[in-house]
C-alpha positions as CSV (number, residue, x, y, z in Angstrom):
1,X,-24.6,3.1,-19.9
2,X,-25.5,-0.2,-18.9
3,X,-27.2,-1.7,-15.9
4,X,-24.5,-3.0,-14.2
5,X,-22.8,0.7,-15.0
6,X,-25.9,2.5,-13.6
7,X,-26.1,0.9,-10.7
8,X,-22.3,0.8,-9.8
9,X,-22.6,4.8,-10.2
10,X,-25.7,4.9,-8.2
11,X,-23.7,2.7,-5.2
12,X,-20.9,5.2,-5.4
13,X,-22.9,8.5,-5.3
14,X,-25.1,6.8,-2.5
15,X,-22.2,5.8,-0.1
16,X,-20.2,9.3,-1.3
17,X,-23.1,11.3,-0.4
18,X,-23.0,9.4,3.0
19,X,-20.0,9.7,3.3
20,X,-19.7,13.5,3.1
21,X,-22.8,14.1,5.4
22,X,-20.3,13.0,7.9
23,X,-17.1,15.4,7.5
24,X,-18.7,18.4,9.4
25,X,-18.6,16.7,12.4
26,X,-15.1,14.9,12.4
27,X,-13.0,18.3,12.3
28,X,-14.4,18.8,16.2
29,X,-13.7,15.1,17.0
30,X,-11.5,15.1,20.1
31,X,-8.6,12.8,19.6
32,X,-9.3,10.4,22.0
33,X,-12.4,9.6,20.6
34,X,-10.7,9.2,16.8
35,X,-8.2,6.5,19.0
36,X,-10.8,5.0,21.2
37,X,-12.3,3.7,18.2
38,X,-9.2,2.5,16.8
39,X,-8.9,0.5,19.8
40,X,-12.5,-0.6,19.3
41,X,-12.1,-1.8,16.3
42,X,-9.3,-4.1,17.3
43,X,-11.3,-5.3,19.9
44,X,-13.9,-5.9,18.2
45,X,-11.8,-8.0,15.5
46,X,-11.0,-9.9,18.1
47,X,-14.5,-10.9,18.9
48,X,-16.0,-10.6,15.6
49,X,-13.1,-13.2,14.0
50,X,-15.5,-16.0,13.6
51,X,-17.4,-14.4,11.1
52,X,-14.5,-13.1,9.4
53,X,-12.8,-15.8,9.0
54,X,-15.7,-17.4,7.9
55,X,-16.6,-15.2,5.1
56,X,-13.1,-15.2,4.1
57,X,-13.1,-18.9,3.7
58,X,-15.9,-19.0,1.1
59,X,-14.1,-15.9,-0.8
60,X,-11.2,-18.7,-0.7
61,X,-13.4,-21.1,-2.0
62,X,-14.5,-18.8,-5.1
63,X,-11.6,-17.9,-5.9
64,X,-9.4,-21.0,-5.9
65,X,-12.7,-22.5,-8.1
66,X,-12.2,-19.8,-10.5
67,X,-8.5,-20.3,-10.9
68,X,-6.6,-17.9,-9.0
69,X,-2.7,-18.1,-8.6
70,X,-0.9,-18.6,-5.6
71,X,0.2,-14.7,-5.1
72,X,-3.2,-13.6,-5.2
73,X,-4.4,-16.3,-3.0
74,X,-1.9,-15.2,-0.4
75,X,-3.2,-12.0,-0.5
76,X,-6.7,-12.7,-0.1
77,X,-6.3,-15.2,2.7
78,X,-7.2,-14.2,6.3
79,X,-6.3,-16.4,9.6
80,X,-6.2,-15.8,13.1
81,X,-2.2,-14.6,13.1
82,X,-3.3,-12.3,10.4
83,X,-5.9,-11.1,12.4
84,X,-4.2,-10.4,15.1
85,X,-1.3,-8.5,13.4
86,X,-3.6,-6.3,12.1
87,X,-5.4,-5.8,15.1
88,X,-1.8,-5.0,17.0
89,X,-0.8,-2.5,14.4
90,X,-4.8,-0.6,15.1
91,X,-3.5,-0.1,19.0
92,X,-0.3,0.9,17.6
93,X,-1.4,3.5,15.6
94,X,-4.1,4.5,18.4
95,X,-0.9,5.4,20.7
96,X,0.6,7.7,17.5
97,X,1.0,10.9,18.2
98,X,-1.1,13.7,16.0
99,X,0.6,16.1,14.0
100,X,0.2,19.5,15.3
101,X,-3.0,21.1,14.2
102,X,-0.9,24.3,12.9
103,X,2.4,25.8,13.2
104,X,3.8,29.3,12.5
105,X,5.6,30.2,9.5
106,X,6.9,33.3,9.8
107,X,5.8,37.5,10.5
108,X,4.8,39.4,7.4
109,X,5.0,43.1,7.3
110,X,2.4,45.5,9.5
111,X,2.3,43.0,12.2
112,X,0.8,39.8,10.3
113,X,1.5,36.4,11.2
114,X,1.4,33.7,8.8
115,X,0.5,30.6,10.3
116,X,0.3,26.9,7.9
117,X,-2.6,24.8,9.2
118,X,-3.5,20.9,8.6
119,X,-7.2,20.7,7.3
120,X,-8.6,17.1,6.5
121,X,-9.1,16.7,2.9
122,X,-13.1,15.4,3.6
123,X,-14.0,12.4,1.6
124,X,-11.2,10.5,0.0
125,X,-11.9,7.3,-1.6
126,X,-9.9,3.9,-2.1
127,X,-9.7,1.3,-4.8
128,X,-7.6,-1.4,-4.1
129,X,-7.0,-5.6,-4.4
130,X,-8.9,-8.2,-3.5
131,X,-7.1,-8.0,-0.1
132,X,-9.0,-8.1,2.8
133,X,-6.6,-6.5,5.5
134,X,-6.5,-3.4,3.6
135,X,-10.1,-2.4,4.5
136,X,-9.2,-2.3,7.9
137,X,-5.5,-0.3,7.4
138,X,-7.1,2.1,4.9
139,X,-10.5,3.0,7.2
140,X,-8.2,3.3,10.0
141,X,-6.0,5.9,8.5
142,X,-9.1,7.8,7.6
143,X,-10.3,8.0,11.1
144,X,-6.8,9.4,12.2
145,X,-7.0,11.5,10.0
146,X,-10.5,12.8,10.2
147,X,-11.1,11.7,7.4
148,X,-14.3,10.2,5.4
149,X,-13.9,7.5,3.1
150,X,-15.3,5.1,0.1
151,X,-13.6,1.9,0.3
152,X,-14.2,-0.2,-3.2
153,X,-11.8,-3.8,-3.0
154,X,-11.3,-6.5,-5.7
155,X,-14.7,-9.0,-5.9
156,X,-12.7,-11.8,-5.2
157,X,-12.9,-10.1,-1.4
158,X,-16.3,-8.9,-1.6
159,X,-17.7,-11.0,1.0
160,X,-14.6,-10.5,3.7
161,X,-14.9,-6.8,3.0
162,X,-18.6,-6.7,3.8
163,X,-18.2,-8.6,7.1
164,X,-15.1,-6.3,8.1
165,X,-17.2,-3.5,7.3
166,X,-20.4,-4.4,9.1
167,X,-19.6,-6.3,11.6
168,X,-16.0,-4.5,13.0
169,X,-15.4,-1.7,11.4
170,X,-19.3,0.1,11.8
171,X,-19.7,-1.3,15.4
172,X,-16.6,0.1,16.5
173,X,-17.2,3.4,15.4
174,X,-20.8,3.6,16.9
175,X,-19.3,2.3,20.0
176,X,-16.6,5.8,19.8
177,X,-19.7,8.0,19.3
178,X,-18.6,8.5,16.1
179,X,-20.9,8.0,12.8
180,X,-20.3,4.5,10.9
181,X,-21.4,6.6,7.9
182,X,-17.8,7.8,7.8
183,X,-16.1,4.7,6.1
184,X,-18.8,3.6,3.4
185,X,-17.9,0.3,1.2
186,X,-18.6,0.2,-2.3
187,X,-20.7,-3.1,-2.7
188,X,-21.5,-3.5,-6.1
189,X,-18.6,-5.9,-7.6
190,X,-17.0,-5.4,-11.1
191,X,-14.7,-2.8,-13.0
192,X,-17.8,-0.9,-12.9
193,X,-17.6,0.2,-9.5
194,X,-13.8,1.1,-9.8
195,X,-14.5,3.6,-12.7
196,X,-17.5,5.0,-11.1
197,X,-15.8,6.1,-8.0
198,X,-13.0,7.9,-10.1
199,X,-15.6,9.9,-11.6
200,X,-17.2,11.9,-9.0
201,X,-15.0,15.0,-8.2
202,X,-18.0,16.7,-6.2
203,X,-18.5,14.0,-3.7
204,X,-15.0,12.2,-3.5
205,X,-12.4,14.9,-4.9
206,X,-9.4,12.2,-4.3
207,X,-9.0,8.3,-4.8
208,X,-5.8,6.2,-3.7
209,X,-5.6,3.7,-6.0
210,X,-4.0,0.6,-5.6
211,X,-3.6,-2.6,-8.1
212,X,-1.9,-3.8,-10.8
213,X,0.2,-1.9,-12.8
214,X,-2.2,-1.6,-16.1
215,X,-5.7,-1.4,-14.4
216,X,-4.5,1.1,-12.0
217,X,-3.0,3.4,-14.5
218,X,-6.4,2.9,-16.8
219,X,-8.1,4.2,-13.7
220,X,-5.8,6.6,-12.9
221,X,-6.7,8.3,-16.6
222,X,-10.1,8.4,-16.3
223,X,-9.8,9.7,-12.9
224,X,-7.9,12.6,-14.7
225,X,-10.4,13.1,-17.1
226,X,-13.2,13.5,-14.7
227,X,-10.8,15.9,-12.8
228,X,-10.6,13.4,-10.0
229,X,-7.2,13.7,-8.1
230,X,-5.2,10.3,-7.4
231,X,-2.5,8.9,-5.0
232,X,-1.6,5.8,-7.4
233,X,0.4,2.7,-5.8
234,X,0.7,0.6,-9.2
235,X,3.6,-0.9,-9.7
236,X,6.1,-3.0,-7.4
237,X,8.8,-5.7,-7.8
238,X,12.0,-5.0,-6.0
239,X,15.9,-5.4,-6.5
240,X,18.7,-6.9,-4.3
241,X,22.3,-6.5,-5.6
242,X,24.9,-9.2,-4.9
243,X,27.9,-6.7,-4.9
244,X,31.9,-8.2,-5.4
245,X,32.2,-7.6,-1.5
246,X,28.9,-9.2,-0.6
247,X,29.0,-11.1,2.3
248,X,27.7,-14.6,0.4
249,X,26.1,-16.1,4.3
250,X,24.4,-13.0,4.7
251,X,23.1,-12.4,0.5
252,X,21.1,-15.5,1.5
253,X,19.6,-14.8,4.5
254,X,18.2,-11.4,2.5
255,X,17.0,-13.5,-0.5
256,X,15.2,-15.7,1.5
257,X,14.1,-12.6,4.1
258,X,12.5,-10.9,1.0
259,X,10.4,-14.2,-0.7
260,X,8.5,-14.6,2.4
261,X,5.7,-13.2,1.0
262,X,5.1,-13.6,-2.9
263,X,2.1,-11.7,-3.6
264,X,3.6,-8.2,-2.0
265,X,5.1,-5.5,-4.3
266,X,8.4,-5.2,-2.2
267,X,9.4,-8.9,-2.4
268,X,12.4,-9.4,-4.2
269,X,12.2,-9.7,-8.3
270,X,15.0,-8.8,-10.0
271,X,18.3,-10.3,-8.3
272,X,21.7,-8.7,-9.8
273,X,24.7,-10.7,-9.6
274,X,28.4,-9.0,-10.2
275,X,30.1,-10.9,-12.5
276,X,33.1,-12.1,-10.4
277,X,30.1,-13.5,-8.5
278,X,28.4,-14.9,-11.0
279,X,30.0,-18.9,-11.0
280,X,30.4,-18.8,-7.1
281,X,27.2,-17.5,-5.8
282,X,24.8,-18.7,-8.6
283,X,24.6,-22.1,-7.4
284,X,24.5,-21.3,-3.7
285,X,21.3,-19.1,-5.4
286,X,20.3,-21.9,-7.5
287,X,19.5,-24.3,-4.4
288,X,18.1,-21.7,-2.0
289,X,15.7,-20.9,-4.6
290,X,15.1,-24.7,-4.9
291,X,14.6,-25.1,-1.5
292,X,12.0,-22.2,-1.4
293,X,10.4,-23.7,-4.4
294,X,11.1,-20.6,-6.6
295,X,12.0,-20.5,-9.8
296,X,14.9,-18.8,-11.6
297,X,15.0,-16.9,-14.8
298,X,18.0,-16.8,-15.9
299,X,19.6,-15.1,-19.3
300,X,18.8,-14.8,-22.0
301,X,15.4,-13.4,-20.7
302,X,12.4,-13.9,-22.8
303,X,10.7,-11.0,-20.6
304,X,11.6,-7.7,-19.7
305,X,14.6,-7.5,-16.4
306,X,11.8,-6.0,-14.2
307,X,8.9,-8.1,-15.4
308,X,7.0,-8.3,-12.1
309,X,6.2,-11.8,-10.9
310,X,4.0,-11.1,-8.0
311,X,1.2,-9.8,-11.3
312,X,2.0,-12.8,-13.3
313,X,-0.6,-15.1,-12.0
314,X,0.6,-18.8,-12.0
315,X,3.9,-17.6,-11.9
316,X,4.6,-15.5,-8.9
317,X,7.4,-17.9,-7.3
318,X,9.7,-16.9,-9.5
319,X,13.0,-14.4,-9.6
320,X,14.8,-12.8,-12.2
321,X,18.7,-12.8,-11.9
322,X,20.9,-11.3,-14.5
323,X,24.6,-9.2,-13.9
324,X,25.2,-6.1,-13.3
325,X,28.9,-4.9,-13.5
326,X,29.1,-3.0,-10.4
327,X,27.4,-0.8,-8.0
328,X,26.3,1.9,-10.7
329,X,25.8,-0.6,-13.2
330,X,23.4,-2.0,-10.9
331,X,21.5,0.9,-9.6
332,X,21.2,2.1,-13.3
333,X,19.6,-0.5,-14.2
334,X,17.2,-0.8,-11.0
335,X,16.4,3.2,-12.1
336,X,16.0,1.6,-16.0
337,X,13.9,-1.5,-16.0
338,X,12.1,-1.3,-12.9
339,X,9.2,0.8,-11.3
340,X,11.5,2.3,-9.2
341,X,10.1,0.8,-5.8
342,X,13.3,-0.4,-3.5
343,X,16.3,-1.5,-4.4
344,X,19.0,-2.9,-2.2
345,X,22.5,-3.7,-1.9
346,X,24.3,-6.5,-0.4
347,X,28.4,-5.3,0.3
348,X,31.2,-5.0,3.0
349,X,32.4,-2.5,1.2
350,X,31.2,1.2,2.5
351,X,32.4,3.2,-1.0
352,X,30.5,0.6,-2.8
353,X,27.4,1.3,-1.1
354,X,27.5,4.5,-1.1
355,X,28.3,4.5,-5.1
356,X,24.7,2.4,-5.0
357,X,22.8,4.7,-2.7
358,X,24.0,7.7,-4.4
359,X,22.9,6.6,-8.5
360,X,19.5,4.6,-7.1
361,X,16.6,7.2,-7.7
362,X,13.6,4.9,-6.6
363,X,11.5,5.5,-3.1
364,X,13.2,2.9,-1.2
365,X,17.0,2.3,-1.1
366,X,18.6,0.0,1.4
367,X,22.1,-1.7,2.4
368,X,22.4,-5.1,3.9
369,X,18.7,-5.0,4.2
370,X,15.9,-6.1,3.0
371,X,13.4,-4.4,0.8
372,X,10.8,-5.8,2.5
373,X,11.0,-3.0,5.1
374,X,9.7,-0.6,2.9
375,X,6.5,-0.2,4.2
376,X,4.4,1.8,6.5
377,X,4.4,-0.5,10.3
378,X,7.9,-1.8,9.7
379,X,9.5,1.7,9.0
380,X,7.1,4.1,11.3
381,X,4.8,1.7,13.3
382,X,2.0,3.1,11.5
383,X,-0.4,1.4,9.1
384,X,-0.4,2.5,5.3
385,X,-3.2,3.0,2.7
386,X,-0.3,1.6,0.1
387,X,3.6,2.8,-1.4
388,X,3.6,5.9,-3.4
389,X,6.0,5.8,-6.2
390,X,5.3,9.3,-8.1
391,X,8.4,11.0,-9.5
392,X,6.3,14.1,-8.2
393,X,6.3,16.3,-5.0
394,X,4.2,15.8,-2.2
395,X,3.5,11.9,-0.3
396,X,6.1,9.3,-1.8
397,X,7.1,6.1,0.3
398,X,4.5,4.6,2.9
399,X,1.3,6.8,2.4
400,X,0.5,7.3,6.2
401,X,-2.3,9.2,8.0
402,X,0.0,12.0,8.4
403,X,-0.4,12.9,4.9
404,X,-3.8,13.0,4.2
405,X,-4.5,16.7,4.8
406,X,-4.7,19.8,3.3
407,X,-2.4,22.5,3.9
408,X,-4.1,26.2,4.5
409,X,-2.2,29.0,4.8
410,X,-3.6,31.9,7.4
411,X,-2.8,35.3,7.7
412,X,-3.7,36.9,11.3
413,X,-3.0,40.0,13.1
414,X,0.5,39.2,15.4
């Protein structure tokens, strides 16, 4: 093992340890105090932003000296609007209602009852990218849920992460009565860090992993091989359909809804044209895209259909549009050739939508929408630790506090 190695394990095992000497005390937490320091630590964003922003500035500073793209200088970049989003959705959340503690299932013979109740899972951890708003959403979904956690974020954010952490996130909690131990952060940079805190199924017996596609499947593995269980958010890049009965005014208003934000997995990447659309909309496409200062890759494709821009550093403003010969067509290949995030279709036509809805198989399917609502505050006002995509049961969409728990089943005298 090397030195970096040994001491990225010995961070993780410190701040898991931490971390769990925590979790006896949160299942007793009344609820008011878990939201009163939700509210805190919006507050104290608020009053804390001048560090913030200054930390995040010289992470800025780093990272557009060592070369980062566009995408994942949109990601890392913190302002006051950003800020106070964030902030907004905390007081949101605060004013969510909990899920009830238990509920009854059903009477078993000689007068048992058998009752299904929610148990926090303990420590969970979190790996995600250099993005600095995600320390905040994932600690606060841990504190709804009672939850303690070990947050590890890309380096590029080290130093944004470390001022959320000690300055908001620690202070607020204190202020609650609850103990800032709860929501540790993993402070020793590199890949190092991210593979140690996959490999400690005593202290942290679940990681939600976030990233790019590769590195978070490579964790992922070794995650598995330590017998570490994962929530994975890999892979993103979603698909808008320009159907024969597509209303052309409002296809546009979608495309451009959707490449707001370039560095997100839901904005739009692959862009299917029906063919009967194909000479008449492609040009109204081709200068929209202009105007946005996007490019288009159009066939033949010297990449694969659901080649995901928003990873492709230097490249992210770009779209992929091929045809699709109808509804099914399309939806087959949004099933085929991409990760199976959202997919949307653009029609007047009610059969036609349906036809999409009913052959699209990924987490998010939408019509006349935009698949940039597929995520946790715009669909359920509640901030997400990241978009499950497992073909598997249990949490898939918008991973919200709601399902971080356990389930325990009880059996009780009626």
């Amino acid at each position: 093992m090397t030195t970096d190695s040994a001491d990225a394990v010995k961070a993780v095992e410190e701040a898991g340890r931490a971390a769990r000497g925590t979790v006896a005390d949160l299942a007793g937490v009344p609820a008011g105090r878990l939201d009163a320091a939700l509210r805190g630590i919006a507050d104290t964003l608020g009053r804390r932003s001048g560090p913030v922003l200054e930390a995040n500035e010289a992470d800025m500073t780093a990272a557009r000296e060592a070369g980062l793209g566009g995408g994942l200088l949109d990601r890392l970049r913190l302002d006051e609007s950003r800020l106070e989003a964030v902030a907004g959705q905390l007081r949101a959340l605060a004013d969510v209602p909990y899920e009830p503690d238990e509920r009854a299932v059903r009477e078993l013979p000689g007068g048992l009852v058998l009752t299904e109740r929610r148990r926090p899972v303990g420590v969970i951890g979190a790996n995600f990218e250099a993005r600095p708003n995600v320390v905040v959403d994932i600690a606060s979904q841990f504190v709804k849920s009672r939850n303690a956690g070990v947050l590890r974020t890309g380096s590029a954010a080290i130093r944004s992460a470390i001022t959320l952490a000690d300055e908001v996130i620690a202070p607020a909690l204190a202020g609650a009565g609850l103990d800032p131990a709860m929501i540790q952060l993993v402070r020793v940079p590199g890949q190092s860090s991210a593979r140690a805190l996959v490999s400690q199924p005593g202290l942290i017996p679940l990681v939600i992993l976030r990233g790019s596609g590769d590195s978070t499947r490579s964790l992922a593995a070794e995650a598995a091989r330590h017998g570490v269980r994962t929530m994975a958010h890999a892979d993103g890049g979603a698909v808008l359909y320009v159907d024969a009965a597509a209303d052309p005014a409002l296809a546009e208003r979608l495309i451009e809804a959707s490449l707001d934000r370039l560095g997100v997995c839901n904005r739009l990447n692959l862009l299917l044209l029906h063919p009967s659309r194909w000479d008449d909309f492609l040009p109204r496409v081709s200068a929209l895209l202009d105007r946005l200062g996007i490019a288009a890759s159009l066939p033949p494709h010297a990449h694969p259909l659901g080649h995901e821009w928003a990873l492709d550093s230097g490249s992210e403003a770009t779209v992929t549009i091929a045809p699709a010969g109808g509804p099914r067509a399309a939806a087959v290949l949004a099933n085929e050739e991409t990760s199976g995030l959202a997919a949307a279709i653009v029609s007047a036509d009610r059969a036609a939508a349906d036809e999409f809805l009913g052959a699209y198989a990924g987490t998010g399917a939408f019509w006349n929408a935009t698949t940039r609502l597929l995520d946790g505050f715009k669909l359920f006002s509640v901030p997400e630790t990241g978009i499950n995509i497992d073909a598997v049961p249990g949490p898939r969409g918008p991973v919200t506090f709601r399902d971080l728990y356990l389930r325990q089943f009880v059996v009780t005298p009626g």
